[in-house]
C-alpha positions as CSV (number, residue, x, y, z in Angstrom):
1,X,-59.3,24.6,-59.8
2,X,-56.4,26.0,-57.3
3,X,-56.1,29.5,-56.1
4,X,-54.2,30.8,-59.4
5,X,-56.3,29.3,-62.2
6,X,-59.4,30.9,-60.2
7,X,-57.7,34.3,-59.7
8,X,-56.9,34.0,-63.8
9,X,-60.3,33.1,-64.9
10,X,-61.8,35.6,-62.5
11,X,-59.9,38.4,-63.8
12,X,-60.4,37.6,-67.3
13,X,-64.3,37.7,-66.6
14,X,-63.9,40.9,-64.8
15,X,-61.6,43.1,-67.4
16,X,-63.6,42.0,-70.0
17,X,-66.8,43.3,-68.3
18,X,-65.0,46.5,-67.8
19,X,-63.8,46.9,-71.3
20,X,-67.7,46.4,-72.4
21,X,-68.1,49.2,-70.0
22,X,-65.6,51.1,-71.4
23,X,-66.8,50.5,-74.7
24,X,-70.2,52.5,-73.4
25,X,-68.9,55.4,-71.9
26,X,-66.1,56.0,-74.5
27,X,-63.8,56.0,-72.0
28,X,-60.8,53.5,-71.6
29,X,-59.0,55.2,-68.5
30,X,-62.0,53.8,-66.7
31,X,-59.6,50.8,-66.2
32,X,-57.4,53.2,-63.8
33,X,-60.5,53.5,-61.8
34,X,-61.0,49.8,-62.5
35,X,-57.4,48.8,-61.6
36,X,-57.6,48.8,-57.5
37,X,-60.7,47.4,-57.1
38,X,-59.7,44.8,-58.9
39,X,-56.9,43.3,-56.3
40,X,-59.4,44.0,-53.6
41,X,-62.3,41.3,-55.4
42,X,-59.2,39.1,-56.5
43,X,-57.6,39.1,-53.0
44,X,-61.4,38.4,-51.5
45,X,-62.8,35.9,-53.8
46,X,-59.6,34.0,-53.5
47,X,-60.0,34.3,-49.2
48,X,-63.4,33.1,-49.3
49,X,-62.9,30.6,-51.7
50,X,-59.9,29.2,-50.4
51,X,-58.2,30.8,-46.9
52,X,-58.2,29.1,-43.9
53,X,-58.7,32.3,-41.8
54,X,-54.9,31.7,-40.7
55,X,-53.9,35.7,-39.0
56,X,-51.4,36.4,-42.4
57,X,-53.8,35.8,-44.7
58,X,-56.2,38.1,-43.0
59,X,-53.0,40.5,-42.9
60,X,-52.6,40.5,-46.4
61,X,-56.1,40.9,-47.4
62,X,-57.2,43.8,-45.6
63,X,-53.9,45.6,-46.7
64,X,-54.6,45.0,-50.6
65,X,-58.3,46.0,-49.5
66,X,-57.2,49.1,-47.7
67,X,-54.8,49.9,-50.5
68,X,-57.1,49.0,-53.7
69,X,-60.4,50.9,-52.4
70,X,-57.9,54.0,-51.4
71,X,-57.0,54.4,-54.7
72,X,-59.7,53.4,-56.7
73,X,-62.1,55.9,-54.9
74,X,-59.0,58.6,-55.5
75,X,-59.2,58.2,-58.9
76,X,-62.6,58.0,-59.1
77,X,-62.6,61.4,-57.5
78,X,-60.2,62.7,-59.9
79,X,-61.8,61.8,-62.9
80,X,-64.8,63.7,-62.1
81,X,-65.3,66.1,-65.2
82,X,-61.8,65.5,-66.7
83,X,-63.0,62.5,-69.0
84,X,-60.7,60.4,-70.8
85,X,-57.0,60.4,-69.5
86,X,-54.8,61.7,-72.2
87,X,-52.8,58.6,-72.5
88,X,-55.8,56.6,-73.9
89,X,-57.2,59.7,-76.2
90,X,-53.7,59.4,-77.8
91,X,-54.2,55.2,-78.3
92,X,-57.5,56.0,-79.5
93,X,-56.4,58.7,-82.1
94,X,-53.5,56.7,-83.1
95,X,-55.4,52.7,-83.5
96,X,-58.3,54.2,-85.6
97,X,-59.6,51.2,-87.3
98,X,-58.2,48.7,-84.9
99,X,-59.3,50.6,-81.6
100,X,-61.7,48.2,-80.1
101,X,-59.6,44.8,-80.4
102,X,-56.1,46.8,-79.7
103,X,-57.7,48.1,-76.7
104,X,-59.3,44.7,-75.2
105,X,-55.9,43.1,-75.7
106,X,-53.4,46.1,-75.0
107,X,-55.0,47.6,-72.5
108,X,-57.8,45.6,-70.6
109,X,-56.4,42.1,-71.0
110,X,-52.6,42.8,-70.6
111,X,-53.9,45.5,-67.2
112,X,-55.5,41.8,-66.2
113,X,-52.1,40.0,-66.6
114,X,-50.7,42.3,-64.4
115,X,-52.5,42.5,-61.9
116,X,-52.6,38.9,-61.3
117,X,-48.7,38.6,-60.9
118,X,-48.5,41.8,-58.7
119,X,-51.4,40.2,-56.9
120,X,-48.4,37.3,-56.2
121,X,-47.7,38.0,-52.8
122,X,-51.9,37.5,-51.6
123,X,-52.2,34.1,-53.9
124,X,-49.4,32.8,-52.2
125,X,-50.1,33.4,-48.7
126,X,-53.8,32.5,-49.6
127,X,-52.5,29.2,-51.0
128,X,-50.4,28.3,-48.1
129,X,-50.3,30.8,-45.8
130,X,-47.3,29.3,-43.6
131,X,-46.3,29.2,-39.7
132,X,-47.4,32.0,-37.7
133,X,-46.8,35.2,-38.1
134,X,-43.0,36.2,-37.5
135,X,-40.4,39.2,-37.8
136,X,-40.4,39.2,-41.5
137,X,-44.5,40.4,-40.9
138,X,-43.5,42.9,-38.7
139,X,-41.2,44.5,-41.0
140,X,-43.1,43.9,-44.1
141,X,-46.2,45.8,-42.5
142,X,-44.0,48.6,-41.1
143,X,-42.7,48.8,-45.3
144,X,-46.0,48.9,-46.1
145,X,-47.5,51.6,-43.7
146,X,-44.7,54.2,-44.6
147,X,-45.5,53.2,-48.6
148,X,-48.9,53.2,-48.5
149,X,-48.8,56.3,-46.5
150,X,-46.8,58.0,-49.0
151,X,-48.8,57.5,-51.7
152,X,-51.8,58.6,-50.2
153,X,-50.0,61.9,-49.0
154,X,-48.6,62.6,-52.0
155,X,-51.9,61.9,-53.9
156,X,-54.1,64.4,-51.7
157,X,-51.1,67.0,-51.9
158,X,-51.7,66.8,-55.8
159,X,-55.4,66.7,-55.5
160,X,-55.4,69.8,-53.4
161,X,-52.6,71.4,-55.3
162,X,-55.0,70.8,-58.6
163,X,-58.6,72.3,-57.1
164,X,-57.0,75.7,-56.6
165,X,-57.8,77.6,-59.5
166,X,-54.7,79.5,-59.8
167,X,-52.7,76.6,-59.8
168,X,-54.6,76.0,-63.2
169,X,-51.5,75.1,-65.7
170,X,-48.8,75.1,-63.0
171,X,-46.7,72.2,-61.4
172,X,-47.0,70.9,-58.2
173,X,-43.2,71.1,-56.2
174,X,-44.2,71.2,-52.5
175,X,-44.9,69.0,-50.0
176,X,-43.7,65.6,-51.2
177,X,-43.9,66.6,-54.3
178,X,-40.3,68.8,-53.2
179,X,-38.5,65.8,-53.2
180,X,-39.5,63.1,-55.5
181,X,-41.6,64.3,-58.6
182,X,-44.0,60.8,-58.1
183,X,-44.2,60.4,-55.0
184,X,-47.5,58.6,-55.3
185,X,-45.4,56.3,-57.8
186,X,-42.7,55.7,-54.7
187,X,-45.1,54.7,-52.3
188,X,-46.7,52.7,-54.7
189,X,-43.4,50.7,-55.5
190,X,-42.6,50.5,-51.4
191,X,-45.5,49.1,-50.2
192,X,-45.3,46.4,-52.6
193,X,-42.0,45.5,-51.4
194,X,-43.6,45.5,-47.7
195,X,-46.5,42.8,-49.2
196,X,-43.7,40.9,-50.5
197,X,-41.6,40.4,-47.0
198,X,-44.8,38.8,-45.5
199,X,-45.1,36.7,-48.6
200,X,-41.6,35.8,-48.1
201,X,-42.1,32.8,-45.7
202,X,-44.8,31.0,-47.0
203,X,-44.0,28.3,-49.6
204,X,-42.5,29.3,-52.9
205,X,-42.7,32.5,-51.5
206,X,-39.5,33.9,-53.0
207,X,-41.8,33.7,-56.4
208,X,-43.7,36.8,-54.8
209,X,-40.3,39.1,-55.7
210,X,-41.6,39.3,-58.9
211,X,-44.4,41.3,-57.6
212,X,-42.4,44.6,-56.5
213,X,-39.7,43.9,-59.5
214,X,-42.7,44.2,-62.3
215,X,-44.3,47.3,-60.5
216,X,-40.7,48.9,-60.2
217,X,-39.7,48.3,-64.0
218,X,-43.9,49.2,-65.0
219,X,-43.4,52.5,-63.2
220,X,-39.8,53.6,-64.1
221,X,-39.7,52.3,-68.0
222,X,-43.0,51.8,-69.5
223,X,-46.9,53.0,-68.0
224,X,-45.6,55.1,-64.8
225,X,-43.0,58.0,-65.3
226,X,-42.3,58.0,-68.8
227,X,-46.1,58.0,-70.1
228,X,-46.7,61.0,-68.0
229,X,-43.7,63.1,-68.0
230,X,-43.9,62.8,-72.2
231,X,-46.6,65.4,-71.5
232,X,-45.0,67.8,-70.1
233,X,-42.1,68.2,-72.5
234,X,-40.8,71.2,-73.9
235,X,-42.9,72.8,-70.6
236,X,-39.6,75.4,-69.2
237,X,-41.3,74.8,-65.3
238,X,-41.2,71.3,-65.7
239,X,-37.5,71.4,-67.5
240,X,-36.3,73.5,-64.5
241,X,-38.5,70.8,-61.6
242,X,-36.9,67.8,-63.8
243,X,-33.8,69.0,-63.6
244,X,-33.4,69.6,-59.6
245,X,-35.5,67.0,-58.7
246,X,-35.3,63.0,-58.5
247,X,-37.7,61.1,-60.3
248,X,-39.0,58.7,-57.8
249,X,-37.0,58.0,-55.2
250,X,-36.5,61.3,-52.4
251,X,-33.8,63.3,-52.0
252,X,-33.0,67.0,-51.4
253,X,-33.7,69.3,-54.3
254,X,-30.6,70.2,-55.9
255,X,-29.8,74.1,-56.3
256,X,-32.0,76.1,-58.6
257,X,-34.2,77.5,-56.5
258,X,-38.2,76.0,-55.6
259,X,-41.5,77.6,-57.1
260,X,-44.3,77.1,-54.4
């Protein structure tokens, strides 16, 4: 078996355990928690399995692992006492009789196919990890510093932002939150481009832009933005945010005035 057919079977193995999991608790948006960790045993098994210990492969791996334990463990943390996301309540209300094999396939088993070709960038430097390291490193880890720490900004603003009781019902729209209304979901889709720059030089390495193009379409048009924003329609606060404030990427707030 090479790198890919490895990742795939391992993934397969893993979301499956986690939908048996999920099955237990009753609670699908474990797979959120689920999600991260699972680039970080992908991008490690693969290493050990198959890396030479060449400096960019050792680059790549401990940014996924810095990334996917980051935000596993946030999540984690947020789902403390909330149980079941929304989003997944709704699937489960809505597939009834067909809940358990809509979920495996819809949910755990297409989450798996995803993260295996976002996960791209890591297979391909672990397959053939190239020449030594060069400019297009540099500037993919630079890319990837100012993503990653985006996300993880915007994430603790939120968490903060959620822990204060009188915030209770009210919308976040300071800090980073002024400028972008995800901008979690921005640093998410930069640092991804960053992971695909130091993919870029390795053999078939251009294969890796699918990597930041999936997570940019997953995030603007289908499990990102959309999903979440549906839950706050017909809110007047968020109406009034929406309407003065980009969706992902930042810019100035346009006139209307700021709630803090």
């Amino acid at each position: 078996m090479n790198v890919f057919f490895s990742s795939i079977v391992l993934l397969l193995v893993y979301m499956t355990a986690i939908f048996a999991l999920a099955l237990w608790l009753k609670d699908n948006s474990i797979v959120d928690v689920a999600y991260g960790a699972a680039f970080v045993l992908t991008g490690w098994v693969a290493f050990l399995a198959y890396g030479e210990g060449h400096p960019r492969q050792w680059l790549m791996v401990s940014l996924i692992t810095i990334w996917g334990l980051r935000l596993a463990c946030h999540i984690l943390l947020r789902k403390q006492g909330e149980g079941e996301d929304f989003r997944y309540r709704q699937w489960r209300e809505e597939w009834r009789e067909t809940f358990v094999w809509r979920s495996f396939l819809q949910i755990f088993m297409l989450q798996g196919t995803v993260i295996f070709l976002v996960a791209l960038p890591a297979l391909l430097v672990i397959n053939s990890p190239g020449d030594r390291l060069g400019v297009f490193d540099l500037a993919g880890l630079l890319v990837w510093l100012f993503g990653f720490g985006f996300e993880a900004i915007g994430d603790w603003q939120l968490l903060r932002f959620k822990r204060k009781a009188e915030n209770r019902g009210k919308i976040i729209q300071s800090g980073l939150w002024r400028y972008t209304r995800h901008p979690n979901y921005f640093g998410e889709a930069v640092l991804w481009w960053g992971l695909f720059l130091i993919a870029l030089k390795v053999p078939y390495g251009s294969v890796a832009l699918l990597s930041p193009l999936l997570i940019d379409f997953l995030l603007l048009k289908v499990s990102g933005i959309p999903m979440l924003e549906a839950k706050y329609q017909g809110n007047p606060e968020f109406t009034a945010y929406k309407a003065r404030t980009n969706a992902l990427f930042p810019w100035f707030p346009k006139p209307g005035g700021l709630h803090e």
